[in-house]
N, C-alpha and C positions, 0 to 999 in steps of 0.2 A: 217705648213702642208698644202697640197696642198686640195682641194675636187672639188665635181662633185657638183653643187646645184639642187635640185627638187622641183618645189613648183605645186599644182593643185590649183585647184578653179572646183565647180561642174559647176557654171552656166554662162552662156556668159556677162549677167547682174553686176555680179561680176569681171569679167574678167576685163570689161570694167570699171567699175567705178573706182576697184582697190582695190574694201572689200574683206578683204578677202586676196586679194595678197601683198598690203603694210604690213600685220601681217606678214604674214611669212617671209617680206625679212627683217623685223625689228628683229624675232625675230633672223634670222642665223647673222646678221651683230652685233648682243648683243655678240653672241656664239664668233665668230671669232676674235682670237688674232692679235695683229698687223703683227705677221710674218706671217699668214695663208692668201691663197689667193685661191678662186672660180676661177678654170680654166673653166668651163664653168657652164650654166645656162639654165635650160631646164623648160620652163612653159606650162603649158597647160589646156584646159577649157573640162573637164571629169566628170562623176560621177566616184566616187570613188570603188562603183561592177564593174565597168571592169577595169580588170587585163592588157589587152594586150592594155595598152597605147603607142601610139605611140613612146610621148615624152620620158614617162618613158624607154621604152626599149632603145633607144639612151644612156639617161644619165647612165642607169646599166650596158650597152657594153662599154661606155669610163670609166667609173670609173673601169672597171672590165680590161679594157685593160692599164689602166696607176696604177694601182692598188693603188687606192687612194678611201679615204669613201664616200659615196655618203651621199653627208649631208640635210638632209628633218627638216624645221619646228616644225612640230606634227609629231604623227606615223600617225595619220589619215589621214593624206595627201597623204601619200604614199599608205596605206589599212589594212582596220581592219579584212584581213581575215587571221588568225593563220598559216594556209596553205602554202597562199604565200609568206607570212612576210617569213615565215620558210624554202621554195623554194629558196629563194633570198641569205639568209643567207649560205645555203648547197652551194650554187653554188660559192660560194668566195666573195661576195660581202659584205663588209661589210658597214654597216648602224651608220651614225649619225643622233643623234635626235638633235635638237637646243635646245629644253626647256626640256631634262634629257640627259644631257652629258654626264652622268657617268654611266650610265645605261647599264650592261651585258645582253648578250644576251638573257640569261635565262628571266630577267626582261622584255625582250621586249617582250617574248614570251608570259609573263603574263600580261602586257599591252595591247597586244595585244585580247587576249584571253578575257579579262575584257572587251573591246571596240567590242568585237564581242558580244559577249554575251549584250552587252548593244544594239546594234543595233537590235539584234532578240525582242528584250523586248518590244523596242520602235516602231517597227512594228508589234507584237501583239497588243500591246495598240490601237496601231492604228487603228485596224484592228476590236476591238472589239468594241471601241465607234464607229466608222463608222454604223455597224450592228448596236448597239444601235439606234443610228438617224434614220435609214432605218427602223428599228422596229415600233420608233415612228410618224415617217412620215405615216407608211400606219397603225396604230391604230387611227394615227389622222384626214387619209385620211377616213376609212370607219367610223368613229364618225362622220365625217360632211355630209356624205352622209344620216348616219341615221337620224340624227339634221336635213337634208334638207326634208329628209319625212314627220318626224314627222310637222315641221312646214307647209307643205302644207297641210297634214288632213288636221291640227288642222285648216288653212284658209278656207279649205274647209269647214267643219263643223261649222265653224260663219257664211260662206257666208250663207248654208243651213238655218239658223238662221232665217236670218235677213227678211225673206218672212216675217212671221209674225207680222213682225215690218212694213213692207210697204204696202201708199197707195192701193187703189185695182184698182186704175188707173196709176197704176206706170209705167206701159209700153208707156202711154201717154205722159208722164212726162220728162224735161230733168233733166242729170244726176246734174242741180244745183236744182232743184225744188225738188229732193228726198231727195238732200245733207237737203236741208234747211226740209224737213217734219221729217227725222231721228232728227236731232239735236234738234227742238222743242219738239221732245217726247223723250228728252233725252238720245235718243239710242248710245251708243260710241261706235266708231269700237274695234278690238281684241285686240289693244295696249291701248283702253282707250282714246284716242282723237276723237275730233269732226271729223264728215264728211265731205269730199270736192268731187267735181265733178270727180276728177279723181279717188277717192276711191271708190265711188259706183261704175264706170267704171268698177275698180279691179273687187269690189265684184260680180257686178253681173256676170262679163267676168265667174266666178269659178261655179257662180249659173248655170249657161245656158252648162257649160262645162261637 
């Protein structure tokens, strides 16, 4: 028996490497008996929602003019819209699949139907852990913001502190000769470690603020 062959591929990355396209032409050369021959071959690099393929409508006007099957891989290759599958079928065209040969029409309509329906599912899914992340992004975006408040009071309210803790010539003073009066009266900054010249900096930069 003679056919028309179809194979797609969604992305040009595929196209080109050949994932993807070596399956399908492995699986119709499985199908194809010794006397059956592929009078022509139509490929093409498409998402599978548009319907008005170039290539495709080629290979359905010659299959449909030498009246021979148009032989596809998957049904998915072709489209998992019940519609068009269904469109293509009404217009005389008849359809083989590679990997269910034996498959009536009716079967593909519920093939099809099943592959539709799976596709909606799997773009809800999608659709709803996306929002999920998006949810938690901006819960986690105004938690850090209130985490960033809250940790400047709180610095603020040690700087305010730590007057009582210093010299009464502190202004005199540089910021190593305070480091060194804090740490001999044992005073720790807010995390609990010793003072250094660039932390009285801090402190007092918040004190004077």
């Amino acid at each position: 028996m003679d056919y028309v062959a179809y194979y797609r591929v969604s992305t040009k990355r595929q196209g080109r490497s050949g994932l993807g396209l070596e399956a399908q032409q492995a699986a119709v050369n499985a199908f194809l008996e010794s006397s059956d021959t592929i009078i022509a071959a139509f490929t093409e690099v498409v998402s599978g929602r548009k319907e008005n393929r170039e290539q495709l409508q080629k290979a359905m006007r010659l299959a449909k003019a030498k009246a021979v099957p148009l032989l596809i891989a998957k049904l998915d290759r072709f489209s998992r819209r019940v519609s068009f599958i269904a469109s293509v079928m009404e217009s005389g065209i008849q359809l083989t699949i590679a990997e269910m040969p034996r498959a009536t029409e009716f079967q593909l309509h519920i093939f099809a139907a099943l592959a539709q329906e799976e596709r909606r599912l799997i773009s809800e899914r999608t659709k709803a852990a996306l929002s999920q992340v998006r949810k938690r992004g901006k819960l986690l975006g105004q938690h850090g913001k209130q985490l960033a408040l809250i940790n400047r009071d709180s610095a603020d309210q040690f700087a305010g502190s730590l007057a009582q803790h210093l010299p009464s010539d502190w202004a005199t003073l540089s910021f190593s000769a305070i480091a060194r009066v804090l740490n001999r009266k044992n005073v720790k900054t807010r995390t609990g470690s010793l003072f250094y010249p660039q932390t009285v900096k801090n402190y007092l930069a918040r004190m004077s603020g």
